[in-house]
C-alpha positions in Angstrom: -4.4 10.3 11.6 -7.4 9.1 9.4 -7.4 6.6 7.6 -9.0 6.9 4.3 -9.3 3.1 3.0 -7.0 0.6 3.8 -5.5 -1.9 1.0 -4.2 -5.7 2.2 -0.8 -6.0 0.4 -0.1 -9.8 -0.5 3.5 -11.0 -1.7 3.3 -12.6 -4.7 6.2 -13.9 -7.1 4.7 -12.7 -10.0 1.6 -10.6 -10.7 0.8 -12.1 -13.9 0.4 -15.7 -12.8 -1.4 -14.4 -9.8 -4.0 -12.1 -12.1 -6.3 -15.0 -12.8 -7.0 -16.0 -9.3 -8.4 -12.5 -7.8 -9.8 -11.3 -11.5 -11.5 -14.4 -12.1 -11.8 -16.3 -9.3 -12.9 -13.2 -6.7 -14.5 -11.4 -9.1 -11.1 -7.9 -8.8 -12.1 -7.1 -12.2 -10.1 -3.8 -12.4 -6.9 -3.2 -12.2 -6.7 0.1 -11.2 -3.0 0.6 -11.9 0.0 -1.6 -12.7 2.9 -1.0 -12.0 5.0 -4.3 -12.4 5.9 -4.8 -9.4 2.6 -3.9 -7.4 -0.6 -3.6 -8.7 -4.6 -3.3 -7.7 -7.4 -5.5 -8.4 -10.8 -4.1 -7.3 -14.1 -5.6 -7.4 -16.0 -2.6 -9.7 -19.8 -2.9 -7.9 -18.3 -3.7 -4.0 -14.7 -1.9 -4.2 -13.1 -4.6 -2.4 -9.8 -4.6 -3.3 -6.4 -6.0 -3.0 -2.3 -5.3 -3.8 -0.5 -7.8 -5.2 3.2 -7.0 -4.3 6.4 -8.6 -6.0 8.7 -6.7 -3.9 8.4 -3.2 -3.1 10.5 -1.0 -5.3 12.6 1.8 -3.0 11.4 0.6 0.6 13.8 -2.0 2.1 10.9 -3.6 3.2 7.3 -5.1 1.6 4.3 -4.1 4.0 2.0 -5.9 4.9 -1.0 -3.1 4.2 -1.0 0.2 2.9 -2.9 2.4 4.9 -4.2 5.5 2.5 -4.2 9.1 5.1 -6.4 12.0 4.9 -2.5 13.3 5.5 0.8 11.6 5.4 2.6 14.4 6.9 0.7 14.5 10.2 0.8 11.0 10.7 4.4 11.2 9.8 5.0 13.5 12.4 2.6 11.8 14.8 4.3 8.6 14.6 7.5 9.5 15.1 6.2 11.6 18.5 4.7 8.2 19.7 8.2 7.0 19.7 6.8 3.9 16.8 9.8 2.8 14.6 10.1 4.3 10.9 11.0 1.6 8.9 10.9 4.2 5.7 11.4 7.9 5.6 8.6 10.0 4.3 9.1 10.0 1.0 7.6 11.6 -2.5 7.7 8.7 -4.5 8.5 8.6 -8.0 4.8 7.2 -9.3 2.9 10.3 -7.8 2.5 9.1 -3.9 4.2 10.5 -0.3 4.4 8.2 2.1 6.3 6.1 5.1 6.6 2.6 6.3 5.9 2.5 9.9 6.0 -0.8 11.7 3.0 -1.3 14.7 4.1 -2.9 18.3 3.0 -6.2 17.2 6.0 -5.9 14.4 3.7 -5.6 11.3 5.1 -3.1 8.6 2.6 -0.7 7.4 3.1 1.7 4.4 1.1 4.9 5.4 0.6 6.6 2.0 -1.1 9.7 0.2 -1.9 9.9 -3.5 -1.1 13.8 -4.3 -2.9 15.6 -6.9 -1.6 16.7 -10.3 
């Protein structure tokens, strides 16, 4: 698997009262999407960027980062043949992204995720 960009997930209770603090404070001026209950802020001239998380909406679990693949299904595939736990199915979600939640030896949950085209 490669990883594409990797995007630090961070629980929040509410996205709105958490907005000021990484838009203003850290300079994550846009908000690349919203969708209640996670959303992006990315600073526009370094591309730094977190994901403020409320609760993940159809994994049982939140994760703790989401990693973006060059190709879910192959890492899907490669995962599972490494014997690593599947803490989500590979899924087409909903919004317009497959992925899986996958959790590393050290027992953090990762989303492994790939935006699909139109």
């Amino acid at each position: 698997m490669r990883a594409e960009k990797i995007s630090t997930n961070i629980t929040v209770d509410d996205i709105e009262s958490a907005r000021g603090f990484y838009q203003d404070f850290l300079g994550l001026r846009i908000e690349e999407f919203n969708l209640g209950w996670v959303a992006r802020f990315t600073d526009p001239d370094s591309g730094a960027h977190v994901q403020l998380v409320t609760g993940d909406h159809t994994a049982p679990v939140d994760s703790a980062m989401s990693v973006h693949a060059d190709d879910v299904d192959a890492a899907y595939a490669q995962a599972q043949s490494l014997g690593y736990e599947i803490v989500y199915p590979l899924t087409t979600e909903a919004w317009g992204v497959r992925r899986f939640f996958v959790r590393a030896p050290d027992g953090t949950v990762l989303n492994i995720v790939q935006h699909r085209g139109p």
